[in-house]
C-alpha positions as a Markdown table, in Angstrom:
| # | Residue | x | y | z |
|---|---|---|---|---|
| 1 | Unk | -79.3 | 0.9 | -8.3 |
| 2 | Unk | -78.0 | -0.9 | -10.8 |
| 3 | Unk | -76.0 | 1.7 | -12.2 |
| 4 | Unk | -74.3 | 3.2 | -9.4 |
| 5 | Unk | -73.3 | -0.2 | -8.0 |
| 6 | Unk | -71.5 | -0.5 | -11.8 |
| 7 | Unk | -70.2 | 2.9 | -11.0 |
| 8 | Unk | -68.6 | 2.5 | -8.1 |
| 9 | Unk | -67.1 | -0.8 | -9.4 |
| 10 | Unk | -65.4 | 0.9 | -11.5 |
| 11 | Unk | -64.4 | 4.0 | -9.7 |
| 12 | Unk | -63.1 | 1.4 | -7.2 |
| 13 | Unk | -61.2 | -0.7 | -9.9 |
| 14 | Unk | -59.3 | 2.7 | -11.0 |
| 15 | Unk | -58.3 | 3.4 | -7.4 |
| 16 | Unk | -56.8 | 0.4 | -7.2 |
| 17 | Unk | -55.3 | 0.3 | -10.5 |
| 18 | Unk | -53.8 | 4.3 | -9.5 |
| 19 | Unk | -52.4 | 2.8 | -6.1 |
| 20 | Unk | -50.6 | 0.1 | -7.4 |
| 21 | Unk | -49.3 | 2.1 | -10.4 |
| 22 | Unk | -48.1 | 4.9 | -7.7 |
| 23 | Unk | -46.9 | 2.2 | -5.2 |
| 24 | Unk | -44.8 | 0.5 | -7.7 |
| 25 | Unk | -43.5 | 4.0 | -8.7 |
| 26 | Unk | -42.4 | 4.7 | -5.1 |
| 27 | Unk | -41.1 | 1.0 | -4.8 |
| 28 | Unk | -38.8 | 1.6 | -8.0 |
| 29 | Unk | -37.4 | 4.7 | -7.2 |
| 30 | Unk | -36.2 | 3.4 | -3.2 |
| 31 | Unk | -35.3 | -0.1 | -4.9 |
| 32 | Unk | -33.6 | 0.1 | -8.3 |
| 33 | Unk | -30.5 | 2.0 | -7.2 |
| 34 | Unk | -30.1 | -1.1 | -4.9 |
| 35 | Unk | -30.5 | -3.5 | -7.8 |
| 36 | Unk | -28.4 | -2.1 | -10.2 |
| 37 | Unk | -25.7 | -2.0 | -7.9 |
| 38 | Unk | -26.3 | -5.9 | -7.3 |
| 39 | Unk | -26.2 | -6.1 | -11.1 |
| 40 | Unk | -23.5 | -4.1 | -11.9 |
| 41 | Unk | -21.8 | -6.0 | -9.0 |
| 42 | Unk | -22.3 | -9.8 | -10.4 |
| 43 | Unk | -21.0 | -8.2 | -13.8 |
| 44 | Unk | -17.9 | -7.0 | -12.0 |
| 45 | Unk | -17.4 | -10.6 | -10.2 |
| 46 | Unk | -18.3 | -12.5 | -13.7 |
| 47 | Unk | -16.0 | -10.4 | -15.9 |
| 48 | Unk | -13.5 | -9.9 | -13.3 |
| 49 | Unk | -13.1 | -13.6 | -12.6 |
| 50 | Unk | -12.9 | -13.8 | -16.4 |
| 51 | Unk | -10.0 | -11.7 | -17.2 |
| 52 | Unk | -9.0 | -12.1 | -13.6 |
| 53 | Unk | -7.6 | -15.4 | -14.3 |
| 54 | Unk | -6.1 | -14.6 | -17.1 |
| 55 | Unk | -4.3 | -11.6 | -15.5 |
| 56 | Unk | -3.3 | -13.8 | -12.5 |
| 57 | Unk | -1.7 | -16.8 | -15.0 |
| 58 | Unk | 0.2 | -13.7 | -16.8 |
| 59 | Unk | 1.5 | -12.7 | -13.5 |
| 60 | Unk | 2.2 | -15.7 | -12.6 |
| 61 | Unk | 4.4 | -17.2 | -15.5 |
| 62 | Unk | 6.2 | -13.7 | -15.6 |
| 63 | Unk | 7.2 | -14.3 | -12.0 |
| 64 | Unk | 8.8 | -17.6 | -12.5 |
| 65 | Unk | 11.0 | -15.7 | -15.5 |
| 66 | Unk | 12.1 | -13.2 | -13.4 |
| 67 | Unk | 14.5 | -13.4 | -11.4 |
| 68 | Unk | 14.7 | -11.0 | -8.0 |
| 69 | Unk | 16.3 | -7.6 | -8.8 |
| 70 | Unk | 16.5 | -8.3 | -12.5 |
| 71 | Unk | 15.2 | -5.3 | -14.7 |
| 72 | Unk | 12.7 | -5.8 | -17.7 |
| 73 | Unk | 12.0 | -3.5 | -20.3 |
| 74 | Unk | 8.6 | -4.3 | -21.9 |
| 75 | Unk | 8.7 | -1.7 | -24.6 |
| 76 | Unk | 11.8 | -1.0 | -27.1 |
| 77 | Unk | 12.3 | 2.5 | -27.9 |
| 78 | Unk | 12.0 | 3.6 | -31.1 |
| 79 | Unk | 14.9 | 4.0 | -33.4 |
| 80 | Unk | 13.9 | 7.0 | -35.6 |
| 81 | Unk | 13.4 | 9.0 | -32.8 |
| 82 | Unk | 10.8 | 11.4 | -31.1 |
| 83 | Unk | 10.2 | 13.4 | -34.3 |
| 84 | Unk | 7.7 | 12.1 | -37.3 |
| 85 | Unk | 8.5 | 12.1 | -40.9 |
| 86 | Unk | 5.5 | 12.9 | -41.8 |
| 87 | Unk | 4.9 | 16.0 | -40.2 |
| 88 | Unk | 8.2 | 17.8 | -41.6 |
| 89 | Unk | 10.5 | 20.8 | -40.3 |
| 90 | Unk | 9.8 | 24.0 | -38.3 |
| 91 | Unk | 10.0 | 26.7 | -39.3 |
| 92 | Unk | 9.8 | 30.0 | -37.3 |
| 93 | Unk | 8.6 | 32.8 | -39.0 |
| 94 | Unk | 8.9 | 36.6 | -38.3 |
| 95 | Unk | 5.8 | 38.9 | -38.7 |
| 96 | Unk | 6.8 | 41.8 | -41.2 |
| 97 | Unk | 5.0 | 44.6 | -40.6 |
């Protein structure tokens, strides 16, 4: 008797250790899509809010430069032109047959 009771113990105590591995299987797959999209959202907010402020005191001080209808030109255009120096001429070449 005293073997079969130690035998079902601990046929019992794998059941139980199978269900809750399974159960928390199931509960992961319906419940982590949920969570990372709470995590990736917090991220968003905390990095947003970072740069956020940044961006919206950029905005802000190039508003108050600006007048209404005035045009700005962030970027010059370069001098030497489209081509690059270091790439050299073309050169189109006939086949010869």
């Amino acid at each position: 008797m005293i073997q079969e009771a130690s035998a079902m113990g601990l046929l019992r105590t794998l059941l139980i250790i199978l269900l809750v591995y399974f159960g928390f299987k199931i509960l992961a797959r319906l419940f982590a899509p949920l969570l990372l999209k709470f995590v990736a959202k917090k991220a968003e907010e905390k990095f947003g809010g970072q740069f956020g402020g940044f961006q919206n005191q950029n905005q802000q001080q190039q508003a108050q430069k600006r007048k209404e209808g005035e045009t700005v030109i962030d970027k010059m255009p370069n001098e030497k032109g489209s081509s690059n120096p270091d790439v050299g001429e073309y050169i189109d070449y006939e086949e010869i047959e």
